[in-house]
N, C-alpha and C positions, 0 to 999 in steps of 0.2 A: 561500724557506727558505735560511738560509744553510748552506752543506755546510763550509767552512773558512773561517776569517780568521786572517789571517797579517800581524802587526805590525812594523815594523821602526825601529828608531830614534826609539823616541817616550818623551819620559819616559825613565824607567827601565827600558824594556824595549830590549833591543841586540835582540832576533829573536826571537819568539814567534808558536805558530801555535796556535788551539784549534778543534776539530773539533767543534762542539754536535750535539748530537743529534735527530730530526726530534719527539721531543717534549718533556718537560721537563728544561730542563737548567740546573742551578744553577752558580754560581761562588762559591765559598767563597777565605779564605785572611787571615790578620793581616791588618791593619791599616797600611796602607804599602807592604802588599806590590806592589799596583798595580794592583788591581781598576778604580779608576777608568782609568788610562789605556787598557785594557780600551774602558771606555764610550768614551774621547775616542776611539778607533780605529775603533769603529761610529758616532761623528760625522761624521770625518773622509768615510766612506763615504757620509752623507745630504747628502752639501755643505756640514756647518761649514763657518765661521772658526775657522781654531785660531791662537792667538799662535805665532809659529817658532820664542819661548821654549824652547818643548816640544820643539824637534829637540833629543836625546841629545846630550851635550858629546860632541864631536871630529866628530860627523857633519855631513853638510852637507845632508839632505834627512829627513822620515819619511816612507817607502814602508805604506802599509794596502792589502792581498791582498784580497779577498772573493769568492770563489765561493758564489755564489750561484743558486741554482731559483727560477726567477721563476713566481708563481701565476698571474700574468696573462697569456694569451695573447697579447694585444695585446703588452707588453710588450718582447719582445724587436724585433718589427717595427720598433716606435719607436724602438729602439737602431740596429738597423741601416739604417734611414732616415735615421740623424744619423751614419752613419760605424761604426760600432763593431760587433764580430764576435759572434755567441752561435753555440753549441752547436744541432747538431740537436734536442737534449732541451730544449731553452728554457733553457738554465744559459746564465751567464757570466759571466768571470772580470773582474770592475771590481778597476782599480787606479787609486788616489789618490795623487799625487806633491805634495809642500810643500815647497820650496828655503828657502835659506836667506833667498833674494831679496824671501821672499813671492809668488815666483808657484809656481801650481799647474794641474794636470792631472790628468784622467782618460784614461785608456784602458782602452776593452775590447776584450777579444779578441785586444792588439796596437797596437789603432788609436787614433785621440785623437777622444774626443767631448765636445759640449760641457757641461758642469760644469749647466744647467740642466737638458738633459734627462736625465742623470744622476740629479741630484739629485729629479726628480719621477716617475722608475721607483721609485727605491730608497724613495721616501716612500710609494709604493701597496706596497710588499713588505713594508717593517719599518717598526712602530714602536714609542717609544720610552719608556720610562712612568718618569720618576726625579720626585723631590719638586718641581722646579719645574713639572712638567707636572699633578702634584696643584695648586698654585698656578692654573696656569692655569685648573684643572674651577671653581675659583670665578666664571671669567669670562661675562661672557652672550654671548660670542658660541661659547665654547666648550661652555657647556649647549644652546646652539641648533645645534651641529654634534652635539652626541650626538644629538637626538632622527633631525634630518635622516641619521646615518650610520645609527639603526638602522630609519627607515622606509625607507630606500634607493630602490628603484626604482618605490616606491608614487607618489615625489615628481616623478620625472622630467618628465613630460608637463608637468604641470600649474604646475612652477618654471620648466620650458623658454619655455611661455607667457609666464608671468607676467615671467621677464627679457626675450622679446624685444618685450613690451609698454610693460617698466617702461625700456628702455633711449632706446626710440622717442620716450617722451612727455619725457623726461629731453630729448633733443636739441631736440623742440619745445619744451621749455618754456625754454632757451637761446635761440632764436631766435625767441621772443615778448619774451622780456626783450632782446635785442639792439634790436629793433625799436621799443619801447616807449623805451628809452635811448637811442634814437638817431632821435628822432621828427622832432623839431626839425630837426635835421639834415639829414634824409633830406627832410622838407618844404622847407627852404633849396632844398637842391640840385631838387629837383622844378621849384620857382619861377624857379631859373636854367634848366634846360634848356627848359621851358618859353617862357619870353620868349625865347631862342636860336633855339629852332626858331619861332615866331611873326615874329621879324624877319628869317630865312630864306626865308620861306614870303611873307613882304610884298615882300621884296625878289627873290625870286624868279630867283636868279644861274643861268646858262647852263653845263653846262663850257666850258671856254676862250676865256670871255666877256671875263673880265678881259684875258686877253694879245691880245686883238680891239679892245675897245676902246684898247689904251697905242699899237695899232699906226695908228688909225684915227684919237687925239688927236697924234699926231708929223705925221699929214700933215697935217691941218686946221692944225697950229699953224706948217708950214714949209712952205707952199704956194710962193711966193715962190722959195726957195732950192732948192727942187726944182726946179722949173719951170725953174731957169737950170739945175742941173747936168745934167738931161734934157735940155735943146737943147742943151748943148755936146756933147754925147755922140753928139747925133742929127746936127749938123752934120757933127762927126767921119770919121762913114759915109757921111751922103749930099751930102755938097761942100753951094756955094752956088749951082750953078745955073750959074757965070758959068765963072771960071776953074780952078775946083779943084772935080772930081770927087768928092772924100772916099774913104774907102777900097773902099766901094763900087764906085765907078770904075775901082779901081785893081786892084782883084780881077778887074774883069771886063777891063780891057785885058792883066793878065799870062794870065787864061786863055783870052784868045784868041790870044795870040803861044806858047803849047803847043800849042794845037790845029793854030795853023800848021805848028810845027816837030816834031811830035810823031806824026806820022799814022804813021810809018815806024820809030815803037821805043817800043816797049814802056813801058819806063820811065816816059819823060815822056809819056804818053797816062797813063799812072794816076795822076803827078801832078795831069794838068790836069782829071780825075772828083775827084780829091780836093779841086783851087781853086773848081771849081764847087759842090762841095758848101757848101765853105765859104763860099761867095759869098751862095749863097740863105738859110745861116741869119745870117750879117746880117745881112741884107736883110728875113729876118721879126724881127731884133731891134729893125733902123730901123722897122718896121711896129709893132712893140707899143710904143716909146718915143712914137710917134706918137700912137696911143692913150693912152698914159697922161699924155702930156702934155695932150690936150686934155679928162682927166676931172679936171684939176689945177684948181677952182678955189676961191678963196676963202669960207668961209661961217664966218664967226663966229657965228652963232645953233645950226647945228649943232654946230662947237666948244663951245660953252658947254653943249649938249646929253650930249654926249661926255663931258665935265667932269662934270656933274652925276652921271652915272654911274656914273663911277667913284672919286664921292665916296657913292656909296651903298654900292657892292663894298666900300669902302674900310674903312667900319664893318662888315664881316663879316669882311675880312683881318685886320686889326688885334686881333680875338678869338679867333676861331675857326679861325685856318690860315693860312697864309703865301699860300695863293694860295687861288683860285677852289674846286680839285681837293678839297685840303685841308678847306675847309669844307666841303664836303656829304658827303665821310668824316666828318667828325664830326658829322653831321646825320644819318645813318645810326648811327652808335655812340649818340647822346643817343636817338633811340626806342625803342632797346632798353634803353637803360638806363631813361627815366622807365616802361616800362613796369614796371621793376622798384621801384623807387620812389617813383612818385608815383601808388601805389594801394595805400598801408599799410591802409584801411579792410580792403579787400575781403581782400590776405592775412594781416591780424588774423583776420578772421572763419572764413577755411580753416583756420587754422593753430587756433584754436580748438575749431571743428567737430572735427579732428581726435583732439586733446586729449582731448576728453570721450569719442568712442570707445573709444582708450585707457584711459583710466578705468575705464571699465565692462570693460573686460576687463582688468584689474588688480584689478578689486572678484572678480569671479567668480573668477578664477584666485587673490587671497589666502582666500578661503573655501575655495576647493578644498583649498591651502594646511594653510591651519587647521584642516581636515578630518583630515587625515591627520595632522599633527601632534599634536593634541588624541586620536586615535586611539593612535597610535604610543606619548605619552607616558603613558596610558593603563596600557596593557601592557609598558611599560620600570619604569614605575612600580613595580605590583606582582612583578614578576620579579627586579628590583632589592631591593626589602624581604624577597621570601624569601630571595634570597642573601645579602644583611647577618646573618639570622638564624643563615645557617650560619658566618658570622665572628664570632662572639659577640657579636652585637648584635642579641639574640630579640627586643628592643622595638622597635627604632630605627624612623621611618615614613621612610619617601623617596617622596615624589612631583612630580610637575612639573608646572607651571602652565603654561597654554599662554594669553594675551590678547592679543583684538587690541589695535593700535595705532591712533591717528591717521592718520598720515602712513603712504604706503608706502616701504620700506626695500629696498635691492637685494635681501633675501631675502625677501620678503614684507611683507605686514603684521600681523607678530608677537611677543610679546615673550614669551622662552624663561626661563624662573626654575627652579632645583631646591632645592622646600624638605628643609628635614629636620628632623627631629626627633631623638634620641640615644634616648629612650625617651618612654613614653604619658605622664607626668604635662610633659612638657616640650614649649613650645609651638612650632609648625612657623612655623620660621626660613629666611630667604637659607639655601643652604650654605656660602657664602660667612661666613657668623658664626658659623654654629648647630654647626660640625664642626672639631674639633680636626684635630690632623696625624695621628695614630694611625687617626683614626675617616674621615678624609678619603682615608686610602692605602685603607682597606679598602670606600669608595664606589665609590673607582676601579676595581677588582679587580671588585665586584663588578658593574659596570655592564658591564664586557670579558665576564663570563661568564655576564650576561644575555643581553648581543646576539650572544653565539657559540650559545646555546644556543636563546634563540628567537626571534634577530632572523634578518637574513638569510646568517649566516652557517652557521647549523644544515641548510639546506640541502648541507651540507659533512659534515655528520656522520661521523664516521670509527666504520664498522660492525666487529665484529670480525675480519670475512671481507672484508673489502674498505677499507682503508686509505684516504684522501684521495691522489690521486698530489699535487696542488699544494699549499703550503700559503705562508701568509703568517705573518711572524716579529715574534712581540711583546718586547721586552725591559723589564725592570722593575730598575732603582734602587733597591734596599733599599726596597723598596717594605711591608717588615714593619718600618720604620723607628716606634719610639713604642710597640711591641706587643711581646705575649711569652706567654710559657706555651700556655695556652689556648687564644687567639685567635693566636699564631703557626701552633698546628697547624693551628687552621683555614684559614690563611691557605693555608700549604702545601697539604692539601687539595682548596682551589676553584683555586688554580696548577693542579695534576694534572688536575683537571676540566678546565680550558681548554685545555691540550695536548692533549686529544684533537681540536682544531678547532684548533690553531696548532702551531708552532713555539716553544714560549714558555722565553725565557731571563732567570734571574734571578743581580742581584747579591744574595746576603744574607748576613748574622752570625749567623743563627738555625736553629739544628740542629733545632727542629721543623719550620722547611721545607724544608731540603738533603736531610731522607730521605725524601722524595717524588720524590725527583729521579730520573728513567731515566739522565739521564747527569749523573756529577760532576767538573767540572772544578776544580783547585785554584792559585791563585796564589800562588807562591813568589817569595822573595826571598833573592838570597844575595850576600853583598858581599864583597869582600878591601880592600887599599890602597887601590886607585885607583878601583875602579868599585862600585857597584852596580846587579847583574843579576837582570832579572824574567824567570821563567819559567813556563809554566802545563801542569800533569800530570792525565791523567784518572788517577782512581781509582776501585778497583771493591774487591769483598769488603774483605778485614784494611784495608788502608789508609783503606778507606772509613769503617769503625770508629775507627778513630782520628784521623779530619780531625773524625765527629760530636765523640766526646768530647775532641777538644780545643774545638770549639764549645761543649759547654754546661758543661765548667769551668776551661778555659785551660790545662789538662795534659793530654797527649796519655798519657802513662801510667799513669793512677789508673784503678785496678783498676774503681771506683765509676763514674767517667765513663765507661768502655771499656764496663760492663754497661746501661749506663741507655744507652748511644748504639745496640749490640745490639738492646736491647729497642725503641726507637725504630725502627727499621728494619725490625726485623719486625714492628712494627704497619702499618706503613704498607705495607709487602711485603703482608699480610691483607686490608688495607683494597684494596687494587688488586685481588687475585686476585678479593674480593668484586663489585667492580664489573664 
């Protein structure tokens, strides 16, 4: 429920605040005076776009106030889960900033939150009923949100089902069509990993088999040349027998001329444990060149052995990995992969199976569906036709067609139609043809004060003795726009009806429904030279006589207008006490 909104710099308005009332409260006032920028100010609060056109010449930003009672408990938690401040009472004060830059902010309470969750509090709080939103009731997905808003939580379970059924088969059914388009493909690559890993598997590679073999074809193929560098190496060490000792020799006569001279200091006693250490691991070096010189021999048949080998590795290198290591990582990656690929049969057939599951619990849960729909539409139906009757439309039929469909639709599988008729000799049409603009504002109205009075909203009932503390905020756009006399009073009226279950704020021109009004706010306009300035005044008794009869005949002084505005007031003053 809004408690204030406070405009600043928008349009024609320099600073205006209006305080509605928690039940019917109209807005009156000329023509230009600035009722609409009024409305753009409660857009601005649901998350419009508004062109920056509209910041007030010389200003540089419109600042819109809203304090606001939020009906929703929830409500405020999700504000200050997103940053933003509320009141102990569940109130809080949203402010909407629009620079001249085009950028914009909210903050509540203080704080900056963001513009979406904003905008989706403020849309469960208030809404907003002008002529394009009558445009819109012709549409089928907006007749299929009326039935669903006034079966409400009949629908819960049984839609919760049905989306997380219909959402399931939706992703299956993407990943059948992927698989299906991409058959060929997936089959190619099967056939490749397949022969990959069969010539793996024949060839049957070692790790470290390849760097084994390169080291095993270098001796075979340099036998020869080894064999000399190894005996020069070995002579080196161990002399030739005759007159040269080799180093061998020479290690052992320098460490026996330490040992000589050494027994008596220290020093050179550890040098010559250090020359014999070195002595004997030469001496095992002379002993393994020995050995490896005599496993040094020639075998071309093994070479060619060697060879062939690593012309077999060679077709695994050359595809599958730079080395040995390499391929049988990717011989490991291809089994998991053909596992996924080259058994499109078998998860066609799961993916399938699954599918029809699905189905069948899309079949049951759109009749569940249907159920309550065809229900619901039912008794909106006829609730709806009585209240047309109290809008001067005693004939008019409204009912709603509820059929399945073919195919299932994210909301079921239903198609939401509201015929009408205007009266009994005239045949039941779309609403969408069958309903003028006059006859269409007052479907609207009446639909709102069906589902407050015995949809779920009646639950709310506001008892003499005991008030609604929450309430949720309707506003209406000349919503008696195409009407008058008769069917304006009615209009007025069923307005007063619905304010005892809402909030309900109206723009209108029609003095048969401004004196139903608990609060009257009036928009004023007053200019000099430079500016033109919007202001808005509640008025009550005399004043209030004279804003009606300047409504129903454009002078605010004629004795005539001044008594028939009187007389208006205090019928409707009657008509309240009576109820």
């Amino acid at each position: 429920m809004i408690r204030e909104l406070r405009i600043v710099d928008l349009g024609v308005i320099a600073d205006a605040s209006l305080e509605p009332g928690p039940n019917l409260t109209v807005i009156t006032g000329e023509t230009g005076a600035g009722k609409t920028m009024l409305l753009r100010g409660i857009d601005l609060i649901r998350g419009a776009r508004i062109d920056t056109g509209l910041i007030r010449a010389g200003a540089k930003e419109i600042v819109v106030e809203c304090d606001i009672e939020m009906a929703d408990p929830q409500a405020a938690t999700r504000v200050e889960e997103a940053g933003g401040r509320c009141e102990e009472d569940g109130s809080a004060l949203i402010v909407r900033q629009l620079k001249e830059s085009g950028r914009s902010r909210y903050l509540v309470g203080g704080r900056s939150v963001p513009r979406a969750v904003i905008a989706q509090v403020v849309d469960n709080e208030l809404a907003v009923h002008g002529q394009s939103d009558q445009l819109r009731l012709r549409d089928a997905v907006t007749q299929r949100r009326t039935i669903d808003d006034f079966a409400a939580n009949a629908l819960l379970a049984p839609m919760n089902r049905y989306t997380d059924a219909w959402e399931e088969r939706n992703r299956i059914d993407a990943e059948l069509a992927e698989v299906v388009a991409h058959a060929d493909e997936r089959a190619r690559e099967a056939d490749m990993l397949r022969f990959g890993l069969e010539l793996i598997e024949r060839i049957d590679p070692q790790p470290g088999e390849d760097q084994h073999l390169a080291e095993l074809a270098n001796r075979l193929a340099n036998v020869e040349d080894l064999r000399i560098a190894a005996s020069g190496a070995l002579l080196a060490l161990q002399g030739n027998d005759l007159d040269d000792t080799g180093a061998i020799g020479r290690l052992q006569a320098a460490g026996e001329s330490l040992a000589r001279g050494g027994r008596d200091d220290r020093e050179l006693d550890a040098l010559q444990k250090r020359l014999t250490d070195l002595t004997f691991a030469i001496a095992d070096i002379g002993s393994d060149l020995t050995r490896y010189i005599d496993s040094l021999e020639a075998d071309p048949a093994r070479l060619e052995q060697v060879e062939e080998r690593r012309a077999e590795l060679a077709k695994l290198t050359r595809t599958y990995g730079e080395d040995i290591a390499h391929v049988l990582s990717w011989a490991q990656s291809a089994v998991a992969r053909l596992a996924d690929v080259g058994d499109d049969g078998e998860r066609v057939a799961v993916l399938r199976r699954r599918r029809d599951e699905l189905t069948a619990i899309l079949q049951d849960a759109a009749a569940d569906l249907r159920r309550i729909r065809t229900d619901a539409a039912a008794r909106l139906s006829k609730n709806v036709t009585a209240e047309l009757g109290a809008l001067s439309l005693p004939h008019a039929v409204f009912t709603i067609s509820v059929t399945e469909t073919e195919e299932f639709h994210r909301h079921g599988a239903d198609e939401v139609e509201i015929l009408f008729a205007a009266h009994h000799q005239a045949p039941l049409r779309p609403l969408s043809v069958a309903a003028s603009g006059g006859e269409l504002s007052r479907v609207m109205l009446a639909i709102e004060v069906a589902a407050a009075t015995t949809g779920p909203a009646a639950n709310l009932r506001r008892k003499k003795d005991q008030p609604p503390k929450r309430r949720t905020t309707l506003v209406f756009d000349e919503i008696d726009a195409g009407v008058g006399g008769k069917t304006a009073t009615s209009i007025g009226r069923r307005l007063a009806q619905l304010a005892k279950f809402h909030q309900v704020i109206v723009i209108t021109h029609l003095a048969q429904v401004a004196v139903f009004a608990d609060t009257h706010l009036v928009v004023e306009k007053s200019e000099n030279k430079s500016s033109v300035t919007t202001s808005v005044r509640h008025i009550t008794k005399d004043d209030r006589v004279t804003e009606i009869a300047r409504m129903l005949s454009g002078e605010k002084e004629s004795d005539v207008a001044r008594a028939h505005a009187a007389e208006l007031l205090s019928s409707a003053r009657v008509e309240e006490l009576r109820e």
